[in-house]
N, CA and C atoms as a LAMMPS dump frame, in Angstrom:
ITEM: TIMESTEP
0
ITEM: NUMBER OF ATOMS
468
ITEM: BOX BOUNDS ff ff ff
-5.0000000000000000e+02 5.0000000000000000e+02
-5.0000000000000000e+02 5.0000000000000000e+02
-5.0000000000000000e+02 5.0000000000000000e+02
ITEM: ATOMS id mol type element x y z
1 1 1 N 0.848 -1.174 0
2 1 2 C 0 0 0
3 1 3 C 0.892 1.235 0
4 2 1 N 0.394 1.938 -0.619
5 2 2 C 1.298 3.465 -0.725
6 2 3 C 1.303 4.657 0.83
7 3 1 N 2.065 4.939 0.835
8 3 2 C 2.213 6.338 1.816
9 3 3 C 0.762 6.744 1.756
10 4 1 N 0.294 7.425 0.703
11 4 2 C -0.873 7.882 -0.038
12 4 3 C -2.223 7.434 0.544
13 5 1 N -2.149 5.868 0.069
14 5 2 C -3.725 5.814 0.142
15 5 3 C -3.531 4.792 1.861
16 6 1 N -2.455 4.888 1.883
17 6 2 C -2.491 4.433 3.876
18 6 3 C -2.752 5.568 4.565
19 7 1 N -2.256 6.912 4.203
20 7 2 C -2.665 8.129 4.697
21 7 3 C -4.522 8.283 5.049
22 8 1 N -5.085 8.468 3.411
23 8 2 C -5.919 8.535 3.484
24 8 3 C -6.766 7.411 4.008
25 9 1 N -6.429 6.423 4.136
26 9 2 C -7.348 5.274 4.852
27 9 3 C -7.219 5.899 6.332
28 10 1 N -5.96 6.306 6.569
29 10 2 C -5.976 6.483 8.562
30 10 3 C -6.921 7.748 8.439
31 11 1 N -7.101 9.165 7.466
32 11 2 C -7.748 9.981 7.747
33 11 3 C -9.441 9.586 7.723
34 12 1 N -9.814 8.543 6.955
35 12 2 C -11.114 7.758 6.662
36 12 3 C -11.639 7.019 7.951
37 13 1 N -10.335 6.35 8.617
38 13 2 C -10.58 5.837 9.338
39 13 3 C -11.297 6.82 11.015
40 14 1 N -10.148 7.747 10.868
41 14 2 C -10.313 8.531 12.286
42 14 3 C -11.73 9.546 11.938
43 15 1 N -11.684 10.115 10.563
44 15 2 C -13.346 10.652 10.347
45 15 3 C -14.197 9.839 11.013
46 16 1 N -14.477 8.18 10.551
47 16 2 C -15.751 7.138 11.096
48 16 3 C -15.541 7.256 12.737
49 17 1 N -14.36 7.471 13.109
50 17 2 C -14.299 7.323 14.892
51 17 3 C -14.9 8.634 15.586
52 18 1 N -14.513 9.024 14.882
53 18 2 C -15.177 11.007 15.415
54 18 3 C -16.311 11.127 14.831
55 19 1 N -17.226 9.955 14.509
56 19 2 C -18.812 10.168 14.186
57 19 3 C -18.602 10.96 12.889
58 20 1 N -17.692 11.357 12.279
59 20 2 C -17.776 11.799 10.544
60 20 3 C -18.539 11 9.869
61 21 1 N -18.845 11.904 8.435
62 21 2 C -19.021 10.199 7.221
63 21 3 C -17.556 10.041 6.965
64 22 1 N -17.535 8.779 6.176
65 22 2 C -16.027 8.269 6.156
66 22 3 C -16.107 8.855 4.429
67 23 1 N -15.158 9.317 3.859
68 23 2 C -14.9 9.357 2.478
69 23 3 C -15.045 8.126 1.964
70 24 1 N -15.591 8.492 0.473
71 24 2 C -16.042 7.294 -0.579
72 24 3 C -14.806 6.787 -1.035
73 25 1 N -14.589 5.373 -1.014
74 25 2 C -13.54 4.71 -1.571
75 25 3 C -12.85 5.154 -2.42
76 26 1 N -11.545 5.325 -3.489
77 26 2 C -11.122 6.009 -4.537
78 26 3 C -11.934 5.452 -5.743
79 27 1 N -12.268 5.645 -6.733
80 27 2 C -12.078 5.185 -8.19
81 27 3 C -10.797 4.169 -8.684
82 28 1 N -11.31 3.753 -9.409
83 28 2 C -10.113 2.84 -10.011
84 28 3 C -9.438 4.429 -10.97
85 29 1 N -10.687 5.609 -11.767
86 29 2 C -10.149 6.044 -12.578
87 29 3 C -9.21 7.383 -11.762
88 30 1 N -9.49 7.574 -10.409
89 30 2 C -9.369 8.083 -9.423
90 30 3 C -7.178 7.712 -8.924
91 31 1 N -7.599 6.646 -9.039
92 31 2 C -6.063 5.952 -8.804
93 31 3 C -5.4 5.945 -10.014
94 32 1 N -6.043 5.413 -11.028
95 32 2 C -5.158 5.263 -12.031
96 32 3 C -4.426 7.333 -12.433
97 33 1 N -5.599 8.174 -12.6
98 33 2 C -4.909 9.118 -12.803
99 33 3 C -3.875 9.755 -11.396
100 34 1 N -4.052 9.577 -10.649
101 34 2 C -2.797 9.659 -9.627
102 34 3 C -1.559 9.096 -10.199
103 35 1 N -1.751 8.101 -10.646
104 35 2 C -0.619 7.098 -10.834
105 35 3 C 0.516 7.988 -11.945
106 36 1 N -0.559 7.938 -12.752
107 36 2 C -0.136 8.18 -13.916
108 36 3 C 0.57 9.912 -13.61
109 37 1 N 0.161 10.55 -12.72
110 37 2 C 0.687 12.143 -12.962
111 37 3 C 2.423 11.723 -11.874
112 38 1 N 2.179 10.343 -10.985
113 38 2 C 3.726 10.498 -10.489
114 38 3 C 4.259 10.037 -10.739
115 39 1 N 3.994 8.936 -12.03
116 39 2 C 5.101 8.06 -13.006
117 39 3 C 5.622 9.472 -13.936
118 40 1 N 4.592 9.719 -14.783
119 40 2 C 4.825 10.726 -15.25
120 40 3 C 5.832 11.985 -14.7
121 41 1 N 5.887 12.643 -13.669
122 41 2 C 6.55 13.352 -13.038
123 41 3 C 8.144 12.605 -12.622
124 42 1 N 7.775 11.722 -12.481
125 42 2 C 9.334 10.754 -12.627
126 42 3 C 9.871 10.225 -13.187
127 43 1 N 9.053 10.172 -14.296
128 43 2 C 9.878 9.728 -15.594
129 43 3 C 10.163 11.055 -16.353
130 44 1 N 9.796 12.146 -16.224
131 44 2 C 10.42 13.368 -16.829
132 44 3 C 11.504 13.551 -16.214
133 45 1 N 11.674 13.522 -15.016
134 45 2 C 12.652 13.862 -14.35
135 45 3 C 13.814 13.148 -14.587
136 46 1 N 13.708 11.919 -15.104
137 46 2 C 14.82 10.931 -15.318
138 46 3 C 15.062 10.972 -17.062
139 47 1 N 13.999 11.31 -17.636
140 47 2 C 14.54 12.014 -19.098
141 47 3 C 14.895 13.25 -19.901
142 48 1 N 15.027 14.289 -18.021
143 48 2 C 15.677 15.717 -18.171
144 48 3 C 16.952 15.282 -18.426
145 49 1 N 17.57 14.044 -18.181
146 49 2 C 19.339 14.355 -17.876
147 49 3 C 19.83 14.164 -19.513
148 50 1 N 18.818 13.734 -20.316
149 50 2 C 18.86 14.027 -21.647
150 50 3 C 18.41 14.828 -22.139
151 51 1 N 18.022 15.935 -21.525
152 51 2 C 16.904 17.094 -22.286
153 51 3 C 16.07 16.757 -22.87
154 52 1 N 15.256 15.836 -22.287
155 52 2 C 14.307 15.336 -23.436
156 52 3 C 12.74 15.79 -22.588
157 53 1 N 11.861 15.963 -22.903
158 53 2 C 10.549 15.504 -22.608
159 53 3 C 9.803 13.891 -22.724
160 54 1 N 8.545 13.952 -21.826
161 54 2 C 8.282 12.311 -22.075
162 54 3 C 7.342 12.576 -23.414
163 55 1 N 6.398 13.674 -24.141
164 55 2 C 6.134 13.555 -25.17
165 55 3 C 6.97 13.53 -26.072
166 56 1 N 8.404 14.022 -26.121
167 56 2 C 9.233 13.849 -26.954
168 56 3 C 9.926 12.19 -27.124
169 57 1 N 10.326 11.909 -26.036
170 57 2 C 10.321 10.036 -25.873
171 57 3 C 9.159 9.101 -26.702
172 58 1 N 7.726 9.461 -25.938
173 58 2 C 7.12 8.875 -26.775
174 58 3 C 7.14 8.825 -28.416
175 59 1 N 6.962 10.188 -29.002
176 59 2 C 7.236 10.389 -30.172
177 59 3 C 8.657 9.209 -30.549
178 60 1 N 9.754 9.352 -30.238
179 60 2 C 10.293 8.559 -30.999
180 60 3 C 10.454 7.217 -30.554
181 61 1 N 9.748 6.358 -29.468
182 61 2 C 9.26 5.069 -29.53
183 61 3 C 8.147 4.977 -30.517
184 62 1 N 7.666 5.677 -31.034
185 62 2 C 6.659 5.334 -32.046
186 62 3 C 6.912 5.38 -33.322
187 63 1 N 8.268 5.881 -33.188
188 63 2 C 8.914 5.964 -34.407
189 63 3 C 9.711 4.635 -35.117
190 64 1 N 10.127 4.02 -34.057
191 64 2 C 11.331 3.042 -33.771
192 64 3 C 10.831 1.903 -34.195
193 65 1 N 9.809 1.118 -34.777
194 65 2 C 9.28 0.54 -35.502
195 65 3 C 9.752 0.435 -36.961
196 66 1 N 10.205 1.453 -37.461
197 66 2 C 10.913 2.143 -38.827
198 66 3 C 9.794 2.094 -39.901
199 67 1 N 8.698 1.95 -39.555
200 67 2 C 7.555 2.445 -40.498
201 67 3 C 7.541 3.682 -41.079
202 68 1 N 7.357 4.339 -40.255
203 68 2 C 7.53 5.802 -40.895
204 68 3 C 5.693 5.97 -40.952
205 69 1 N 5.098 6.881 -39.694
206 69 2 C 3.695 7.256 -39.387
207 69 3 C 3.334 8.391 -39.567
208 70 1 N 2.026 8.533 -40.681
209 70 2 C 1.606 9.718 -40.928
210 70 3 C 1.294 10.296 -39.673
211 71 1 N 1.259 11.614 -39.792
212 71 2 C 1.372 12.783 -38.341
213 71 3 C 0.325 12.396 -37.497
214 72 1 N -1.5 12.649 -38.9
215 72 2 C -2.819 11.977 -37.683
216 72 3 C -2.655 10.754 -37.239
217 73 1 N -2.053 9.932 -37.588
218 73 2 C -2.326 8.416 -36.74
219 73 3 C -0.765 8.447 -35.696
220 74 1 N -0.386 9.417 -35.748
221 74 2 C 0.743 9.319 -34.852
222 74 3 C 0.23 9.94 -33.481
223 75 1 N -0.364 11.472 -33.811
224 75 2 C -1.428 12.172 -32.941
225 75 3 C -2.343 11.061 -32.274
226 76 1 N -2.943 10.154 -33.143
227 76 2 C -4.354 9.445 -32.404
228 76 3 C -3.653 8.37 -31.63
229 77 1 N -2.412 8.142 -32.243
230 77 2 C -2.388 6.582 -30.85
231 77 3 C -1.175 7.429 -30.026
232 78 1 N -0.729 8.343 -30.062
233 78 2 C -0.382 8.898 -28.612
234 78 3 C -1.125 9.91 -28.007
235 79 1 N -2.434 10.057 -28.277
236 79 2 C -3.573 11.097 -27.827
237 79 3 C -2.637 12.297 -27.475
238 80 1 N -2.041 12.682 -28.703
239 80 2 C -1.432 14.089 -28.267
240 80 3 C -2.483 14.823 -29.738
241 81 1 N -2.584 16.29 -29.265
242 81 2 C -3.379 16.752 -30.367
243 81 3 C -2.408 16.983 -31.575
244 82 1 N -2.757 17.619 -32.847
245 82 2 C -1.971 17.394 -33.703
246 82 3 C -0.981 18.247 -34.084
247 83 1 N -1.56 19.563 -33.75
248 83 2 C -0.578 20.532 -33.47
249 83 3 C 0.346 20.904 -32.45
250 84 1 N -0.029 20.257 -31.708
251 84 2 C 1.398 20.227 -30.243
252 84 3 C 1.969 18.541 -31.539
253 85 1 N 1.066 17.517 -31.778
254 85 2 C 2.628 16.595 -31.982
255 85 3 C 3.426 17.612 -33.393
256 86 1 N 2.773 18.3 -34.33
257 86 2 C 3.29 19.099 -35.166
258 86 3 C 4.964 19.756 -34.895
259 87 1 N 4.631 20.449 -33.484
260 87 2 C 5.606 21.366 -32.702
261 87 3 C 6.442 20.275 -32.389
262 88 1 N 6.199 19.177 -31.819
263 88 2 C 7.239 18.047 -31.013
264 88 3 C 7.917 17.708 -32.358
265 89 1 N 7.356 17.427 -33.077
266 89 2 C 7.919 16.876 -34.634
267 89 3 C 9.246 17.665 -35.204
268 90 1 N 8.777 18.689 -35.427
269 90 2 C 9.671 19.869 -35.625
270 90 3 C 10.937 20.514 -34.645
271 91 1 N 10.457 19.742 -33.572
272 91 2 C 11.603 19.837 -32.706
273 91 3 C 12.353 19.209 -32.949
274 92 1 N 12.343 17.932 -32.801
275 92 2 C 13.038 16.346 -33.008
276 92 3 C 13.677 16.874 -34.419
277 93 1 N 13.04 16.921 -35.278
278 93 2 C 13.672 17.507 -36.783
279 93 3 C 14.945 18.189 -36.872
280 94 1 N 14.541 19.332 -35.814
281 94 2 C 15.324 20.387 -36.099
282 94 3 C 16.734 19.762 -35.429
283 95 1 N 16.263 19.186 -34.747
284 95 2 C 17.685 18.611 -34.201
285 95 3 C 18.189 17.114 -34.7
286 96 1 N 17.387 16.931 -35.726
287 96 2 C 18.346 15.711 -36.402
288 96 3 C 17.778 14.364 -36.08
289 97 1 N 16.814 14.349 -35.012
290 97 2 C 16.772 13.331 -34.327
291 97 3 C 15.054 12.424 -34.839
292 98 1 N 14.651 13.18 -35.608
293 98 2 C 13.547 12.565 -36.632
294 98 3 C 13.451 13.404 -38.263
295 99 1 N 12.632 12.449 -39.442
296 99 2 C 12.918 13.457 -40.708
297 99 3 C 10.877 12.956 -41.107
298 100 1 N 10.662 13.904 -41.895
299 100 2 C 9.439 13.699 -42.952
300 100 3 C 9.879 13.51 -44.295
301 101 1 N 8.91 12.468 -44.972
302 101 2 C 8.897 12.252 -46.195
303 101 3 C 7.648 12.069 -46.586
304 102 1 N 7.556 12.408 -47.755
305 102 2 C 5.791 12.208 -48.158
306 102 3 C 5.822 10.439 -48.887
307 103 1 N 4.653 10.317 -48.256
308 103 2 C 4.162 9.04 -48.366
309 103 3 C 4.256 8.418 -49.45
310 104 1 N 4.739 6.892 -49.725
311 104 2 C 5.031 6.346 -51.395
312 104 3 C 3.579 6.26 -51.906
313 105 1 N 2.814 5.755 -51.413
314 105 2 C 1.387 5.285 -52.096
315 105 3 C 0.489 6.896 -51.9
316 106 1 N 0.406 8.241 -51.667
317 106 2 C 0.074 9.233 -50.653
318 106 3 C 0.739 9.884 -50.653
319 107 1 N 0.906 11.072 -51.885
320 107 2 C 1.744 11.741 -51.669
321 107 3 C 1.593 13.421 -51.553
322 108 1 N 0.726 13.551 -51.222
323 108 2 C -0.146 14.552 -50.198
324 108 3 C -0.01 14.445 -48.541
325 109 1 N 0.171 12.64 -48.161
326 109 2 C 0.241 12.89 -46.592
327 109 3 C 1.932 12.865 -46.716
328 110 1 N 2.159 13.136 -45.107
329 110 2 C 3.402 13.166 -44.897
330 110 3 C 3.784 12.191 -43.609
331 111 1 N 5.169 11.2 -43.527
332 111 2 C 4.989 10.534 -42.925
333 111 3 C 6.312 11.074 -41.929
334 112 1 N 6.567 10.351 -40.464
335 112 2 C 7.375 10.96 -39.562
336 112 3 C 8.335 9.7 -40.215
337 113 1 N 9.818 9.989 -39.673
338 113 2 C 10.804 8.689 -39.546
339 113 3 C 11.487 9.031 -38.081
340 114 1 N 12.495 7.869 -38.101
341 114 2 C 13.154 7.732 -36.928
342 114 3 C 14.792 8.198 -37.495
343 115 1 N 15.714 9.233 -37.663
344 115 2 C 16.955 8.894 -37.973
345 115 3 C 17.835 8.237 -37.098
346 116 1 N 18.595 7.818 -38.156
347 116 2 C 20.303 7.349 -37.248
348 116 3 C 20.201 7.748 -35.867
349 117 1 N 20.497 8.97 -35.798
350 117 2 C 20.806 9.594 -34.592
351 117 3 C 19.774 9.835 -33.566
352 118 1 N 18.439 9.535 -33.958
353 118 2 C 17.028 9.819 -33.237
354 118 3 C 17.27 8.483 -32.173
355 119 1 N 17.462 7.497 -32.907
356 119 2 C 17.94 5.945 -32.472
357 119 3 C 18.762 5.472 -31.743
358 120 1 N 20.028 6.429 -31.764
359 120 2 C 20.835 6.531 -30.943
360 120 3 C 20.619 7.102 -29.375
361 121 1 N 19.768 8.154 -29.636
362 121 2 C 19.807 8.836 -28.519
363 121 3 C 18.352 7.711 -28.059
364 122 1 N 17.463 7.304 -28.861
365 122 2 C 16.45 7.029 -28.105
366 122 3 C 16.78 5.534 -27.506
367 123 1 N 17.841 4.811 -27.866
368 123 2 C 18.355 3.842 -26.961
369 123 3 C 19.152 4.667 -25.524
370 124 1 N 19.739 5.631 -25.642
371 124 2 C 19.644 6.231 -23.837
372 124 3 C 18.631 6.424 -23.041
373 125 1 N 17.383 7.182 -24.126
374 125 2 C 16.422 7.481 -23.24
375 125 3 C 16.148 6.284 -22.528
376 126 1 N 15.731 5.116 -23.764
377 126 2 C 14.764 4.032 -23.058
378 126 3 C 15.717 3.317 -21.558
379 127 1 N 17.167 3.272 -21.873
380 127 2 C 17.844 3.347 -20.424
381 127 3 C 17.341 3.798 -19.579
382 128 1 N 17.541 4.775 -19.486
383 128 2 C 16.924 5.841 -18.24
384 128 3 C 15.483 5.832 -18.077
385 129 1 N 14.238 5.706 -18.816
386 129 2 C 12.942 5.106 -18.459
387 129 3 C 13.034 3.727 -17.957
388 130 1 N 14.067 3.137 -18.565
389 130 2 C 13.871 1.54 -17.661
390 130 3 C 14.731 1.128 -16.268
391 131 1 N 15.236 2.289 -15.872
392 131 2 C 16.021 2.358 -14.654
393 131 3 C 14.781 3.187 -13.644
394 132 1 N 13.849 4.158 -14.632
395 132 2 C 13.272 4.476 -13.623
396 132 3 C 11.591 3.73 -13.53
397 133 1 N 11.634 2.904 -14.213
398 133 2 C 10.376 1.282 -14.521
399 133 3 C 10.707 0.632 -13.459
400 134 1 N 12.483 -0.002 -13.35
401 134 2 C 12.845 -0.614 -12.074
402 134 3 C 12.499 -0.171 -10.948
403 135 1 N 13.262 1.049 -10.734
404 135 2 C 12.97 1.82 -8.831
405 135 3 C 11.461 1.704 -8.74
406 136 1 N 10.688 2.181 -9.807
407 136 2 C 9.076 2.518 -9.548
408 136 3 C 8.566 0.428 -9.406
409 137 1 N 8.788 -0.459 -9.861
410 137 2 C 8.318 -1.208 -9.483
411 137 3 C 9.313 -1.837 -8.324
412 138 1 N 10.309 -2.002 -7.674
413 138 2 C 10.709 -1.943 -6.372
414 138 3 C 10.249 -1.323 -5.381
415 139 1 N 10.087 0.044 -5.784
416 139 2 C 9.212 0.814 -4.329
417 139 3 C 8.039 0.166 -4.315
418 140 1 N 6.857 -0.059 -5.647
419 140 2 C 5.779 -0.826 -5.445
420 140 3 C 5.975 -2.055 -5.003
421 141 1 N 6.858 -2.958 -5.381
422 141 2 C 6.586 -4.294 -5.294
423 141 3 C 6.117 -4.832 -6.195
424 142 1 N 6.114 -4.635 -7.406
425 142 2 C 4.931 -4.672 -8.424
426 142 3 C 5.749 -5.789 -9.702
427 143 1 N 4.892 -6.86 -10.019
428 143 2 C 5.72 -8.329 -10.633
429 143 3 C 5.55 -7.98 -11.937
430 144 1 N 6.782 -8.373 -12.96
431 144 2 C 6.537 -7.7 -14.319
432 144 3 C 4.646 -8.482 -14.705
433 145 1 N 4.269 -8.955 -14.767
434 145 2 C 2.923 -9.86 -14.8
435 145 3 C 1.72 -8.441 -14.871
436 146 1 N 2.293 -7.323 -14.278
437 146 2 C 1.55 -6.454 -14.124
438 146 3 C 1.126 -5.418 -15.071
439 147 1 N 2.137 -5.745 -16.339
440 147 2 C 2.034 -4.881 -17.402
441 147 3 C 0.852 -5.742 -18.231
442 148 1 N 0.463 -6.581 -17.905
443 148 2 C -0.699 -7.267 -18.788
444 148 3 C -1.87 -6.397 -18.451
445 149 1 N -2.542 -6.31 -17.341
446 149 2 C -3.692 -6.023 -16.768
447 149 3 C -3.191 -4.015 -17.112
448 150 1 N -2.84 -3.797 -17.099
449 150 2 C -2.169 -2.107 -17.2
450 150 3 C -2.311 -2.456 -19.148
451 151 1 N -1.818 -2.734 -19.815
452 151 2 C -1.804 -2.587 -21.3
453 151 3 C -3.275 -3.154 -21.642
454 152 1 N -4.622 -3.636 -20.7
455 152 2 C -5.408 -3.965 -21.477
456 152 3 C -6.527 -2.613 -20.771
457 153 1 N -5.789 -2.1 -19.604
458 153 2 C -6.383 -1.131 -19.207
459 153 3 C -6.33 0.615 -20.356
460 154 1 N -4.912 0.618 -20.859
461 154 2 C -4.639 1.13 -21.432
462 154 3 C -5.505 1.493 -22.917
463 155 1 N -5.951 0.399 -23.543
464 155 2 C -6.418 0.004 -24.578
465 155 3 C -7.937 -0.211 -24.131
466 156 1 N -8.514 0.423 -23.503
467 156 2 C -9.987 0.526 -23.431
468 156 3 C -10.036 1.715 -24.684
């Protein structure tokens, strides 16, 4: 159990003793977005020592496939809107570390790539996200088994 929700159970608890109502249980969607804002907050922090952002990470794990993904379906499966991934795109670009080409079959859309060097660096990042995957499931306790039930949660 976390610091967190042992906290709030002892404050739940001592409300019911002092004749309070006791607070309503959390949400699952309640927990999960907790979760997600202090993974998040710690996994930026562990992909500052690369200057990177975690929308910028994501972007080029989605890259790393070597498909090469038009911008909207890159936007829709990382629910970033299209003009912030536009801006992230153009970042990565500008620095070498992703390129556009217009599409072989489609040559009106435009598709993202991964370069050389995008690849390079994004094998450090994923280091440093998976050093900080480790500590975060050590402090939890949490058995790799757990990314099943989390990736089907994900995919609602």
């Amino acid at each position: 159990m976390s610091a967190d929700s042992a906290t709030r159970q002892d404050a739940v608890g001592r409300q019911a003793a002092a004749g309070g109502e006791a607070a309503p249980a959390p949400l699952l969607v309640e927990l999960v977005a907790l979760a997600h804002r202090r993974l998040t907050t710690g996994l930026a922090a562990a992909l500052a020592e690369e200057d990177c952002t975690v929308d910028q990470w994501r972007v080029l794990r989605a890259l790393a496939d070597g498909q090469g993904h038009p911008m909207g379906e890159l936007a829709q499966s990382l629910l970033i809107p299209q003009a912030s991934l536009s801006r992230l795109v153009d970042s990565l670009a500008d620095t070498g570390q992703v390129y556009r080409r217009h599409d072989e079959h489609d040559r009106r859309r435009i598709t993202a790539h991964l370069s050389r060097a995008g690849r390079t660096r994004l094998a450090r990042l994923d280091a440093l996200a998976a050093a900080h995957d480790s500590a975060v499931r050590a402090a939890c306790d949490l058995p790799a088994a757990t990314a099943g039930p989390l990736a089907r949660l994900a995919a609602l």
